[in-house]
C-alpha positions in Angstrom: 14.4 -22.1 -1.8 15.9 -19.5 0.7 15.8 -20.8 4.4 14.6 -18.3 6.3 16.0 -19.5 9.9 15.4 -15.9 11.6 11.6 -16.7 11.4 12.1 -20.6 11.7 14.0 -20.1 15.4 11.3 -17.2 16.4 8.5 -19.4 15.6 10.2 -22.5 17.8 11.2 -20.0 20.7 7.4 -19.4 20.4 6.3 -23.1 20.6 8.3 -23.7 23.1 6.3 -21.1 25.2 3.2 -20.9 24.1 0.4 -24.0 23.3 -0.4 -22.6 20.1 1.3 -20.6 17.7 -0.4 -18.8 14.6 1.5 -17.9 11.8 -0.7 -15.0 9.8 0.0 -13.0 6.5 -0.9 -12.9 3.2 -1.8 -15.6 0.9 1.6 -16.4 -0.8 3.9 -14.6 2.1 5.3 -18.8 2.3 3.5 -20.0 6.0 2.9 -23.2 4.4 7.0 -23.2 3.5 7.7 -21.7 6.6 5.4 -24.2 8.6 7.1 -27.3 6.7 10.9 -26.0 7.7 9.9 -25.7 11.3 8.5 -29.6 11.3 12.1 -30.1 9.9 13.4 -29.1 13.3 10.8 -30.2 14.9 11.9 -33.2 17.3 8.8 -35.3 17.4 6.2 -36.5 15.5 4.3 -33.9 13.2 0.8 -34.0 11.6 -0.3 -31.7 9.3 -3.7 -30.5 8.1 -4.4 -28.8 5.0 -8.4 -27.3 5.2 -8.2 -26.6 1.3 -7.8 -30.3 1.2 -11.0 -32.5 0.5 -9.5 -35.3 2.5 -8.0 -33.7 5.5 -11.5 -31.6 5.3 -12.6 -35.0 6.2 -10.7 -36.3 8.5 -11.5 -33.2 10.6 -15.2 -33.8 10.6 -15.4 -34.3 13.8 -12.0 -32.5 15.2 -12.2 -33.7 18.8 -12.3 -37.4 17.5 -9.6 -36.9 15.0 -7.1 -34.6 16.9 -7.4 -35.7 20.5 -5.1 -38.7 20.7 -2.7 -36.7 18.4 1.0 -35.9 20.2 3.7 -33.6 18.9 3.3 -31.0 16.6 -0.1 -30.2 14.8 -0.3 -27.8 11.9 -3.5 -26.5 11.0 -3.1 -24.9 7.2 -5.8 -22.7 5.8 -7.9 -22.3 9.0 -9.8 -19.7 8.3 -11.9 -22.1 5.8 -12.6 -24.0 9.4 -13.5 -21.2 12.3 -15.6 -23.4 14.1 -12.5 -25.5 14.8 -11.1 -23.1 17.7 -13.4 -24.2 20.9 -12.3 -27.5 19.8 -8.5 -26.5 19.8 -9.4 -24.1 23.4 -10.4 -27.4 25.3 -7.7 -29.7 23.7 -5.0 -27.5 25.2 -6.4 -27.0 28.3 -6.6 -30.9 28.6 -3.3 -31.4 26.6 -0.5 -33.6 27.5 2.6 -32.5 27.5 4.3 -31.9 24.3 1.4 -31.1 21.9 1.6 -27.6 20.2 -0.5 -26.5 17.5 0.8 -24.2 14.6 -2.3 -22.5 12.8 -1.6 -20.7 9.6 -4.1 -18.3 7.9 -4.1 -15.8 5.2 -6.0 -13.1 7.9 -4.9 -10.9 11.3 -6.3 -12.1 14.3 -8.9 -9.5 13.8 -10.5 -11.4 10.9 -9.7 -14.5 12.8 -12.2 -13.3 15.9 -12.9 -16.6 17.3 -9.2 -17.3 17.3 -8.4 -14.8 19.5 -11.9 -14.9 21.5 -11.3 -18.9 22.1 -7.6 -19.1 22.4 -7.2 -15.7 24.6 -3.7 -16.1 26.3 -3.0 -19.5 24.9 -2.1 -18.4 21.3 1.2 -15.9 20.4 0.7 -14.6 16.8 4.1 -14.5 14.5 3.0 -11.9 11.5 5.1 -13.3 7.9 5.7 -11.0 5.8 7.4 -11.8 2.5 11.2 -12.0 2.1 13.4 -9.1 3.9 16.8 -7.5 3.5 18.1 -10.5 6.2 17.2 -12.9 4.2 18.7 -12.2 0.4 22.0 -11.5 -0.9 23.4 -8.2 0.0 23.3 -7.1 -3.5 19.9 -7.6 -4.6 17.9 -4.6 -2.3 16.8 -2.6 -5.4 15.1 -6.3 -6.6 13.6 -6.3 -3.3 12.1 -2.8 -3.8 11.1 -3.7 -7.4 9.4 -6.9 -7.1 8.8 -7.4 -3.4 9.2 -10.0 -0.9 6.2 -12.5 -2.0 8.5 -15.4 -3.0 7.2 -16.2 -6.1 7.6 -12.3 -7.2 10.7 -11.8 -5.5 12.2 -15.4 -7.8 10.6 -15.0 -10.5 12.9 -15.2 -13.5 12.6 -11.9 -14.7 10.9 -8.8 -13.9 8.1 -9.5 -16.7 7.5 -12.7 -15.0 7.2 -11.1 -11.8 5.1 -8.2 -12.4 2.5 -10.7 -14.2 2.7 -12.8 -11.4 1.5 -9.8 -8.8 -1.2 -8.8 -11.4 -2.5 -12.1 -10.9 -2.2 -12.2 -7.0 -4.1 -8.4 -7.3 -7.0 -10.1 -9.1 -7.2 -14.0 -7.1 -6.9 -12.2 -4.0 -9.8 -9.7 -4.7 -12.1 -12.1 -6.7 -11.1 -15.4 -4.2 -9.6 -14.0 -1.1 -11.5 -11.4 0.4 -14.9 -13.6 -0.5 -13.9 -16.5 1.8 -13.3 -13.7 4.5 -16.6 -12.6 4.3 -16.0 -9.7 2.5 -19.0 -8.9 0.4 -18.1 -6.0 -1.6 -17.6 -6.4 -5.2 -14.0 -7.2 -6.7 -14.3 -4.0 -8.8 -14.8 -2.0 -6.2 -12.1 -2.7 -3.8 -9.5 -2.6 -6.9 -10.2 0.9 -7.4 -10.2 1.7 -3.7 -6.9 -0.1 -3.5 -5.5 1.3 -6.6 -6.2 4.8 -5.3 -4.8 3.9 -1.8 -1.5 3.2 -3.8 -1.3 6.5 -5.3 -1.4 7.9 -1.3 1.2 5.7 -0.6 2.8 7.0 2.3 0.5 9.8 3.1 -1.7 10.7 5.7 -5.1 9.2 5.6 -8.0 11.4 4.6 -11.3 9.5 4.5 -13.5 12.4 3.4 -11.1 12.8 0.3 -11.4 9.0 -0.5 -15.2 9.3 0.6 -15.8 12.3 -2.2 -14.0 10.4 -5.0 -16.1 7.3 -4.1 -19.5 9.1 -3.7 -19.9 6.9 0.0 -19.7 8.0 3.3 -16.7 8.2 5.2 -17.3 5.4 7.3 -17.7 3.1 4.1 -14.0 4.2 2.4 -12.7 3.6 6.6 -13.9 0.4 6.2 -12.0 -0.8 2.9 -9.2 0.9 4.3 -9.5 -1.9 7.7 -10.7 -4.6 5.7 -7.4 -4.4 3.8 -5.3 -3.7 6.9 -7.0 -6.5 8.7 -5.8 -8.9 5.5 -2.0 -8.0 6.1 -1.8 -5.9 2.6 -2.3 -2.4 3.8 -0.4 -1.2 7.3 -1.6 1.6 9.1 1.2 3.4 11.0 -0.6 5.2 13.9 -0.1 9.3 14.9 2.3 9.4 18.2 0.9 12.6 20.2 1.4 13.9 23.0 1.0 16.8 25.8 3.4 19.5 23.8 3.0 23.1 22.7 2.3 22.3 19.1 -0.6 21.1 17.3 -0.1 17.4 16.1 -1.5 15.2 13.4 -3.9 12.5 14.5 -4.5 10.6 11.6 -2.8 7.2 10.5 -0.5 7.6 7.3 -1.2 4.9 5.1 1.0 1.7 3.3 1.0 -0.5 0.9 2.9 -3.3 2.9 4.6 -4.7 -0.4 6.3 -2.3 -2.5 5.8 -4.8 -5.7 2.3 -4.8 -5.1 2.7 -0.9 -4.7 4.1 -0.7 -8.1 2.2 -3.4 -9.9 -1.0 -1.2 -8.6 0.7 1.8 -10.1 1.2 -0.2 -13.2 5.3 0.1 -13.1 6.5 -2.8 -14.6 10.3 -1.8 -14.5 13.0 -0.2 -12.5 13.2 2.8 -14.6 9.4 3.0 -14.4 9.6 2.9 -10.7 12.6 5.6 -10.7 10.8 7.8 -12.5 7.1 7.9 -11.2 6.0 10.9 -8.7 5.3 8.0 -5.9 9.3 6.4 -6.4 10.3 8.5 -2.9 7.2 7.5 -1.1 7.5 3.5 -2.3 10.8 3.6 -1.0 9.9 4.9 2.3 7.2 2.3 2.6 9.8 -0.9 1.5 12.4 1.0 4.1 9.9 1.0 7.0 9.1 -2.8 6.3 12.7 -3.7 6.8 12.9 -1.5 10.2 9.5 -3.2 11.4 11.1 -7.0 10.7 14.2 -6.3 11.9 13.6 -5.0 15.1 10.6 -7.1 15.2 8.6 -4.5 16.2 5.0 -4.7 17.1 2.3 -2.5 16.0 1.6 -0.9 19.6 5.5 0.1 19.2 5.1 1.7 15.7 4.4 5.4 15.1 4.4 8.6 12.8 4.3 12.0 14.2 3.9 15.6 12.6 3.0 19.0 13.4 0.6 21.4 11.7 3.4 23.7 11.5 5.7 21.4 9.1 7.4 19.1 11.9 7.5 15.5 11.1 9.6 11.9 11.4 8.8 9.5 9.2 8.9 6.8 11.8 9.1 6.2 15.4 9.5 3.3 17.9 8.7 3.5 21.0 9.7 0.5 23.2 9.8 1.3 27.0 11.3 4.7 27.8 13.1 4.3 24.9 12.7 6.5 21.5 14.3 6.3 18.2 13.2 7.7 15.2 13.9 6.9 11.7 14.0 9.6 8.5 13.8 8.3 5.3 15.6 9.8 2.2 16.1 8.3 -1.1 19.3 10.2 -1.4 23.3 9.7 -1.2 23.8 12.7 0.4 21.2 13.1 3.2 21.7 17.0 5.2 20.4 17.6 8.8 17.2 19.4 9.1 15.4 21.9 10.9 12.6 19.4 11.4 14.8 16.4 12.7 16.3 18.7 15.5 12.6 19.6 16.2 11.9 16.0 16.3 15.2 15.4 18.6 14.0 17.8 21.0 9.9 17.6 21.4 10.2 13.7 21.0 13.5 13.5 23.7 14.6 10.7 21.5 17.5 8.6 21.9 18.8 8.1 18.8 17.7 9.7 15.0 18.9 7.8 12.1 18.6 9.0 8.8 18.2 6.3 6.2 19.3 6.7 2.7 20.0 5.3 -0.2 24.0 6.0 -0.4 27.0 3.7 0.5 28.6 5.6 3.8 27.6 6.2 7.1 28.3 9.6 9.2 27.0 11.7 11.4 25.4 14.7 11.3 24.7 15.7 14.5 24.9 15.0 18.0 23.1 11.4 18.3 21.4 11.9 14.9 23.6 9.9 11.7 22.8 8.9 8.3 22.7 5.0 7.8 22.8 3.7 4.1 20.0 1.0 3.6 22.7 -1.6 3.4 23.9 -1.3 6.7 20.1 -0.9 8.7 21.0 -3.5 11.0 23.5 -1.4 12.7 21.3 1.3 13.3 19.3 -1.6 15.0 21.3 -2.9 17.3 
């Protein structure tokens, strides 16, 4: 087991804040680890609820009766099975005693999980979990990382075989089972082959009347999959940053598969040299990279952008927080070279910093305030 105390000590600062705290991601992404190391620290008494249990199904048949003389922490596993739950939860915590905080984990963004964020408006702080990150594994094992992904079974899974079977069978459970119990209503099938195709646009810009052609449905239809899967934490969206300049900008989101083994178990790359030499191995590797800047500077979406220009112009990614703007290139190289576009970038954007990310062992600038940053070293360009 690898303790993952980053996410441990944000979700306690968040407890100690908020009433309720909901940890959402993926099914697999370890909440229900994660939940069970934070009752470790947890300096009272804890009671935990598992809704794809029978028996604590049950006990929650009537949830004011079983919850309200309850102190300390309460985790609430699975609750998406158990929607109608969260008026229940909205009154306890308005009438709570002092001391009670309730940790909700589901497989779904709040989105999915509307009564959640209709019932517990301004009582709730979401924490996303995402599968293991650079912070969190041996400094030596990145290129594992980018081959199998963070899900912790995929990521320790005794060999690559092993692992890429194991996301094969997370692609199929979480199509055929998943989706289903969110009320998604489209057959398995289908939304493999959407998904499938989404992985070979990996890192692009989204196009829904291309999607829309090869699917013989309407655009709004292929949008639709495309949010279904984004609002199930296995697709990211990084929005278009535009502005008032004298260039014509692109306004459409490009598009992620958030976990690079998923990526490549979609693209049916079992190994490294599989990965290394497939069309898509640059844009998988900008998609892992932009996960590890997201968790590390524990970024929310609002702060999370692309931009590009008609005319060529482009940077990978931007975060805006404040008045402040950095931007992030991202180059599967050792020997990354300053461009005509990242000066463009420097300028139109008035950024602070522009770090180039690659895949070498040495940092060094290249120009005033823009410098090439291994991969191994991210943090630094974080700080």
């Amino acid at each position: 087991m690898i303790a993952r105390n980053s996410e441990i000590n944000l979700v306690l600062e968040a407890l100690a804040a908020y009433p309720a705290v909901g940890i959402i991601g993926a099914r697999q992404t370890g909440k229900t680890t994660l939940a069970e190391m934070v009752s470790w620290k947890w300096s009272g008494p804890v009671h935990h609820f598992d809704l794809e249990n029978s028996e604590d199904l049950a006990r929650l048949y009537d949830p004011m009766l079983a919850l309200k003389e309850l102190d300390g922490l309460i985790i609430l596993d699975e609750v998406q099975r158990m929607p109608e739950i969260f008026p229940t939860l909205r009154v306890l915590i308005d009438k709570s005693r002092n001391g009670r905080r309730f940790l909700i984990l589901g497989s779904a963004s709040p989105q999915l999980l509307q009564q959640s964020s209709e019932s517990l408006a301004g009582r709730i702080k979401y924490h996303r979990l995402g599968g293991f990150g650079l912070d969190e594994i041996p400094s030596d094992q990145s290129g594992k990382l980018w081959l199998r992904g963070g899900f912790p079974l995929s990521f320790l899974a005794p060999d690559d075989s092993k692992s890429f079977d194991w996301r094969r069978s997370f692609i199929t459970t979480f199509l055929e089972r998943d989706l289903p119990q969110l009320g998604i209503t489209v057959s398995s099938t289908r939304l493999r082959r959407f998904w499938s195709m989404l992985a070979h646009y990996h890192g692009q810009i989204w196009n829904a009347s291309e999607f829309a052609r090869s699917f013989g449905v309407a655009d709004t239809t292929v949008r639709q999959y495309l949010d279904w899967l984004t609002d199930a934490l296995v697709v990211r969206q990084i929005q278009p940053w535009h502005e008032n300049i004298s260039k014509r900008q692109v306004k459409s989101p490009k598009v992620f598969i958030c976990d690079s083994g998923l990526t490549h178990a979609l693209l049916n790359l079992p190994a490294e040299d599989d990965v290394l030499g497939h069309p898509k191995s640059g844009a998988s590797w900008e998609g892992y990279v932009i996960e590890q800047i997201i968790r590390l500077l524990k970024a929310d979406e609002s702060e999370c952008f692309h931009w590009a220009t008609h005319s060529g112009a482009e940077l990978d990614f931007l975060h805006i927080k404040g008045l402040s703007r950095t931007g992030f290139e991202i180059k599967r190289t050792s020997s990354p070279r300053l461009t005509r576009s990242m000066r463009i970038a420097m300028h139109d954007l008035k950024l602070r910093h522009l770090f180039v990310i690659h895949a070498g062992e040495h940092s060094f600038p290249l120009a005033e305030n823009i410098k090439a940053m291994p991969l191994s070293r991210i943090s630094e360009a974080l700080v």
